[in-house]
C-alpha positions as semicolon CSV with decimal commas, in nm:
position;residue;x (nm);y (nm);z (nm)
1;X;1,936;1,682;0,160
2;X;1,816;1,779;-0,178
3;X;2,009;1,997;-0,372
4;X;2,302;1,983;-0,113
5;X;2,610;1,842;-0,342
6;X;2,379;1,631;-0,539
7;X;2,244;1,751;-0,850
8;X;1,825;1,695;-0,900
9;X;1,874;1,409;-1,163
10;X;2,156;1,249;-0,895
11;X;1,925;1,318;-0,593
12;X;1,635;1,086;-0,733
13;X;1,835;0,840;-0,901
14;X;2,002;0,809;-0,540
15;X;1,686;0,756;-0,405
16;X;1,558;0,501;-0,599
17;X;1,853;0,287;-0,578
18;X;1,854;-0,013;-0,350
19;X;2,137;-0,109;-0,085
20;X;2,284;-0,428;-0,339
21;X;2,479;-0,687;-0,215
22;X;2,628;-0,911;-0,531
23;X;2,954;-1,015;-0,745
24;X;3,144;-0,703;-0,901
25;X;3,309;-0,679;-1,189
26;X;3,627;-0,826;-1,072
27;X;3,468;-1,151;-0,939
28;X;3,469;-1,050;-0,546
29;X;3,128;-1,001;-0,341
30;X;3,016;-0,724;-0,187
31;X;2,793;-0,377;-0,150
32;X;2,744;-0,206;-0,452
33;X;2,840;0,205;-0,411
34;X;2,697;0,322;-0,666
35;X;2,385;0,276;-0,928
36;X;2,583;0,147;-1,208
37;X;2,776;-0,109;-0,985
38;X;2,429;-0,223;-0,881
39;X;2,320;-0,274;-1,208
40;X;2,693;-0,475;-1,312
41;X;2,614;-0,689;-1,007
42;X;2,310;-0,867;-1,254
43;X;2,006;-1,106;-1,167
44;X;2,185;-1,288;-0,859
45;X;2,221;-0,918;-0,670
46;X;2,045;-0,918;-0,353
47;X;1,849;-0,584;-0,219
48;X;1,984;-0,604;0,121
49;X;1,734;-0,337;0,237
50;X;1,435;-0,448;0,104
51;X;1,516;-0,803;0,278
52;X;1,587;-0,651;0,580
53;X;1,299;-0,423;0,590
54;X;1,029;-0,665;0,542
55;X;1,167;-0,926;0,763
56;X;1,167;-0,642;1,036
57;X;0,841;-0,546;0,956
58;X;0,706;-0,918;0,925
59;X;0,846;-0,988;1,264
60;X;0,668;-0,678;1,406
61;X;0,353;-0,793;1,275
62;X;0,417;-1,116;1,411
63;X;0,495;-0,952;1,835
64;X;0,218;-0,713;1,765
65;X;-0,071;-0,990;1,696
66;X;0,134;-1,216;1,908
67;X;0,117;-1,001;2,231
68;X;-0,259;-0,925;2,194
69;X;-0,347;-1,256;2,160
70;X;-0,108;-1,353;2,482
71;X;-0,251;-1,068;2,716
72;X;-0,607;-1,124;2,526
73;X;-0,915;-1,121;2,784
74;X;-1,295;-1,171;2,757
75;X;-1,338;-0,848;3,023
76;X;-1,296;-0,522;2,897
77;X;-1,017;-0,503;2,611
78;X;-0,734;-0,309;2,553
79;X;-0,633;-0,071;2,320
80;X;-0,384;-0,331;2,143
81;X;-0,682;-0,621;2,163
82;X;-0,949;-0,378;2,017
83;X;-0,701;-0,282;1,741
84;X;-0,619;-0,653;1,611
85;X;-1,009;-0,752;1,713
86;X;-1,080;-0,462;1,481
87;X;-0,842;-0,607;1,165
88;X;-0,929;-0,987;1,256
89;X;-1,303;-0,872;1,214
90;X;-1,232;-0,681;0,898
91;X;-1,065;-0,936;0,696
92;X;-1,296;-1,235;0,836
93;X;-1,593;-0,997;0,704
94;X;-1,453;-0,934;0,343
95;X;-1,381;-1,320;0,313
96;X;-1,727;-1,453;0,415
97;X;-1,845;-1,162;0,215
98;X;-1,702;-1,386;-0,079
99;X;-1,608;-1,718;0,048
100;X;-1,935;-1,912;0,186
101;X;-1,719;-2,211;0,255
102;X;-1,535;-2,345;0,545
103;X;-1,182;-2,309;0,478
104;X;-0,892;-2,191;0,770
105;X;-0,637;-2,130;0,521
106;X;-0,789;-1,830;0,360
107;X;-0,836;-1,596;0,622
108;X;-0,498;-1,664;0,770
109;X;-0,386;-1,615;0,362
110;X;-0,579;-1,228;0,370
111;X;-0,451;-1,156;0,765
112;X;-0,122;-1,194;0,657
113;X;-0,085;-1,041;0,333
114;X;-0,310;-0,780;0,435
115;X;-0,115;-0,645;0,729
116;X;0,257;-0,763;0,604
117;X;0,204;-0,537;0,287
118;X;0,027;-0,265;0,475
119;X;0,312;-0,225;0,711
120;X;0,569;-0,209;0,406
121;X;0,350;0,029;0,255
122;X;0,320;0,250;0,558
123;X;0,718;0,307;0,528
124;X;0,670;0,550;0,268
125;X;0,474;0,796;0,492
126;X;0,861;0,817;0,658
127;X;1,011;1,134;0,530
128;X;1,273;1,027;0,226
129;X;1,551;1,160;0,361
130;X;1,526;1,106;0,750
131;X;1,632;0,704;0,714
132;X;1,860;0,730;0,423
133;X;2,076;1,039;0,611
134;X;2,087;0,824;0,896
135;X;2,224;0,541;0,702
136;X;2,491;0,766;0,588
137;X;2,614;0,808;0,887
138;X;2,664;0,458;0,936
139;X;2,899;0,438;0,603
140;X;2,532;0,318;0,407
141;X;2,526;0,485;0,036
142;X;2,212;0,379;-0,093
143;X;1,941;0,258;0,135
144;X;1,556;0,255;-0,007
145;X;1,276;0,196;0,315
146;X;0,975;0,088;0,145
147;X;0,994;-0,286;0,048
148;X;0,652;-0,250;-0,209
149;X;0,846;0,004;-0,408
150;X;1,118;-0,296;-0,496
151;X;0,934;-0,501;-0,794
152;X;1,103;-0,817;-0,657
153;X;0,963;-0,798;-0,322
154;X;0,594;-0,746;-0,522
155;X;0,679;-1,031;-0,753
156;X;0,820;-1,217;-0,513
157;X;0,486;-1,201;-0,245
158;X;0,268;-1,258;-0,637
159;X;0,477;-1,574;-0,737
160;X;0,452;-1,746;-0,438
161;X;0,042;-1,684;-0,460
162;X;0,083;-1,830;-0,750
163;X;0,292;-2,115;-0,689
164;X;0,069;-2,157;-0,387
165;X;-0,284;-2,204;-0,634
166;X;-0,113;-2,390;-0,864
167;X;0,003;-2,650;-0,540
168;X;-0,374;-2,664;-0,473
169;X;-0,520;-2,683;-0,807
170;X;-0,323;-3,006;-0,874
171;X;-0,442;-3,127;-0,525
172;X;-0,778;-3,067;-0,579
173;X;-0,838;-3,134;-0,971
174;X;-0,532;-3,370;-1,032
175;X;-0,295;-3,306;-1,320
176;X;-0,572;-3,408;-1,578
177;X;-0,837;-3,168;-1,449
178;X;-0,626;-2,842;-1,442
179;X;-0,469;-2,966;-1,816
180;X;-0,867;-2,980;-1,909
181;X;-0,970;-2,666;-1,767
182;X;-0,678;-2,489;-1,965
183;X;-0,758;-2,694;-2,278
184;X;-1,100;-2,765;-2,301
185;X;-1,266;-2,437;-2,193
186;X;-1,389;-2,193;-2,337
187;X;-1,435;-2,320;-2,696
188;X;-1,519;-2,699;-2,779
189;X;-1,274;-2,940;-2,745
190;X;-1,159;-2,930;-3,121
191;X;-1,020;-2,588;-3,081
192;X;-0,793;-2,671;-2,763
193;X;-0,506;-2,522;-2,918
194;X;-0,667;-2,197;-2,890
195;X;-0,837;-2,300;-2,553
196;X;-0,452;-2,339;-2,429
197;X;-0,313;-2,028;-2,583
198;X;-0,571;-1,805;-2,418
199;X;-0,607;-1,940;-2,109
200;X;-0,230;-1,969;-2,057
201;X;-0,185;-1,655;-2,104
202;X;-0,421;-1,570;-1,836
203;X;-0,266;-1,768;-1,573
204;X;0,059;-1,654;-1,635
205;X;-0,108;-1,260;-1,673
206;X;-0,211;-1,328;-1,301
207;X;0,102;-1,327;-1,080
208;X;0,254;-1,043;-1,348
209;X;-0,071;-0,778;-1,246
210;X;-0,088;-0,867;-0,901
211;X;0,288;-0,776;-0,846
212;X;0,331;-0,485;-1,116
213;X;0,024;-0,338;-0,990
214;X;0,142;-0,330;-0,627
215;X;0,473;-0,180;-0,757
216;X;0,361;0,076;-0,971
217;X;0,067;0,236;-0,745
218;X;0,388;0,254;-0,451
219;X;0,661;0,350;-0,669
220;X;0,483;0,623;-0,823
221;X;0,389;0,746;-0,492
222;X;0,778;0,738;-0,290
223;X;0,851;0,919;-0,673
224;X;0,618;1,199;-0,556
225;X;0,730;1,247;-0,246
226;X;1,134;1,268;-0,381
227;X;1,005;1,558;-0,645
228;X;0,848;1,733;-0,374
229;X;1,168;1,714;-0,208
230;X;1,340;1,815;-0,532
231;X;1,146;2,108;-0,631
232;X;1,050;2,260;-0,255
233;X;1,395;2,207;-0,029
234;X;1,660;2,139;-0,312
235;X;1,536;2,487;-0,470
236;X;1,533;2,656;-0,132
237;X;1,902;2,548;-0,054
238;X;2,017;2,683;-0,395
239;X;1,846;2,981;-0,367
240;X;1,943;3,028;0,006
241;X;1,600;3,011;0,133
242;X;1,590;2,735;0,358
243;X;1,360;2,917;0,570
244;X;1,120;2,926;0,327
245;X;1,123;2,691;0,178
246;X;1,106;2,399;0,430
247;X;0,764;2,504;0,557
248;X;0,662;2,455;0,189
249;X;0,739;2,124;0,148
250;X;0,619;2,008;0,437
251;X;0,280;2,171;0,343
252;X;0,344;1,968;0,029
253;X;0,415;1,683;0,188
254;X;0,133;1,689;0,430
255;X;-0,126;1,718;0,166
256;X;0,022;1,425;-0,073
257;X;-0,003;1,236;0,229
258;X;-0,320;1,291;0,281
259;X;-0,418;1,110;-0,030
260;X;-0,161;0,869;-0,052
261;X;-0,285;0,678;0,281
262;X;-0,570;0,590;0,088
263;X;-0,377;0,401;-0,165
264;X;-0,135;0,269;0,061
265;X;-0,474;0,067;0,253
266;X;-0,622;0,031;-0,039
267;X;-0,298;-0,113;-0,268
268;X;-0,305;-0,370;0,059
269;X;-0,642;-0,469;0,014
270;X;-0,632;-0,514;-0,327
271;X;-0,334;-0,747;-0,287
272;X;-0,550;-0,958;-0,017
273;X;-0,861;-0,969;-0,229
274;X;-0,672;-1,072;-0,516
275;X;-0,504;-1,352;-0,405
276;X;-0,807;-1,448;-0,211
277;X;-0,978;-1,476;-0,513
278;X;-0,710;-1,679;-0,697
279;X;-0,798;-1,963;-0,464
280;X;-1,170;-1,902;-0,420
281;X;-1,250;-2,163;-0,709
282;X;-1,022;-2,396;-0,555
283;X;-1,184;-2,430;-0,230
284;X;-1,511;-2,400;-0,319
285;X;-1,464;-2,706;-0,590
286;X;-1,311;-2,889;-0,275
287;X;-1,604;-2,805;-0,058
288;X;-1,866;-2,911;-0,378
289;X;-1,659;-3,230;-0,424
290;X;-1,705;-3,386;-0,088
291;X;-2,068;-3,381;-0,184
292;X;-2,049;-3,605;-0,457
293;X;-1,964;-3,977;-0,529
294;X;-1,657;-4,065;-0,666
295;X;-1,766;-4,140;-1,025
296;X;-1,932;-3,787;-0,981
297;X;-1,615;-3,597;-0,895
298;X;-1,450;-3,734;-1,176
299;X;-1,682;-3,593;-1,419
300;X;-1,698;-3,282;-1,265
301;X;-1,332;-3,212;-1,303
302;X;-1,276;-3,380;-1,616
């Protein structure tokens, strides 16, 4: 609990720290126990809870969809089919809203970076003490619940969009036609120096805001919640007012939460839109390709 043998600056930095599996100091593996053997433990340091909590919540989105597609029935729905109907519907309608091509992989792309990141997001609506106490219990030091507030779980889920539009910009223009985009556009040809400078810098700025941006917006958010916690029950346990002050920070709690639901849907559908967007001009220079003649699509991406 806040405030209980933990000091206010040692109660957040607690918080914030992941569960770390890596190689200490004296060359054997293991769990970190504290912040600073974390931070020893270097680049090759796995967060063991932020793996383990989005696998757990991937494979819950996976029963969930998975079941209501199973018991799914053209008579009158369920709760559980309206529900996914309901998301299905929603992301289908923002990509056509967009996307006036014919492509599978994009919707599937939104679905599942829609809901996966949504669910991660949704673990910061669980009090910040109520897992991490439990943990305790279980010998667990450190233990942080919401995956999105990990900047290499948000970099991680940004890279891979962008490893994934690079893998079908080189399908789809070659090696020559993304090299001319980046050179050859905007300025003329002559200036492709520049042309490279600028525009590399915008493909690399791509994965970089998509993750930070996911990060900050969450982090800043579980942050909140741990000052509540600070400044409502640490100051009622020093103070011997636990009866007080309890009630308060629920009442605090309630009304941050309140708020922060909208940016924990809306941080989700940012992501989706985002990366959606990354390969819009991909797929819709496929689709306009199979339109023209071969001579044609050659000029058109050189």
């Amino acid at each position: 609990m806040a405030g209980d043998t933990l000091t206010s600056s040692e109660y957040i930095k607690h918080h914030l720290t992941n569960l770390t599996y890596g190689q200490h100091s004296d060359g054997s593996w293991g769990l970190a126990h504290t912040a600073e053997e974390a931070k020893e433990m270097g680049f090759w340091a796995f967060h063991v809870d932020t793996l383990a909590f989005s696998i757990l919540l991937g494979a819950l989105f996976l029963i969930i969809f998975a079941k209501a597609a199973k018991h799914a029935t053209s008579g009158v729905p369920g709760g559980l089919q309206n529900f996914v109907e309901w998301v299905i519907e929603f992301i289908d309608d923002n990509v056509k809203s967009s996307f006036s091509g014919k492509n599978n992989f994009i919707g599937a792309l939104g679905l599942t970076v829609f809901v996966w990141i949504l669910l991660m997001n949704t673990m910061d609506l669980v009090p910040v003490d109520f897992l991490p106490e439990l943990a305790k219990l279980l010998g667990v030091n450190n233990l942080k619940v919401v995956p999105t507030t990990d900047p290499n779980a948000t970099m991680g889920m940004a890279l891979s969009v962008f490893g994934l539009t690079l893998f079908y910009s080189f399908k789809i223009k070659k090696p020559s036609g993304f090299f001319a985009e980046l050179a050859f556009h905007p300025f003329p040809k002559y200036l492709f120096p520049v042309n490279l400078l600028l525009e590399g810098v915008s493909l690399i700025a791509k994965p970089i805001s998509l993750g930070l941006r996911l990060f900050g917006n969450m982090y800043a958010g579980e942050l909140i919640y741990i000052l509540i916690a600070v400044m409502t029950l640490g100051a009622g346990l020093a103070q011997g007012m636990t009866y007080v002050m309890v009630p308060a920070q629920f009442l605090a709690d309630f009304a941050w939460t309140i708020f922060h639901l909208l940016i924990i849907t809306l941080q989700a559908f940012i992501f989706m839109m985002q990366a959606g967007f990354y390969f819009l001009k991909f797929f819709l220079l496929s689709n306009y390709l199979l339109h023209l003649q071969p001579s044609q699509q050659n000029a058109t991406l050189n």
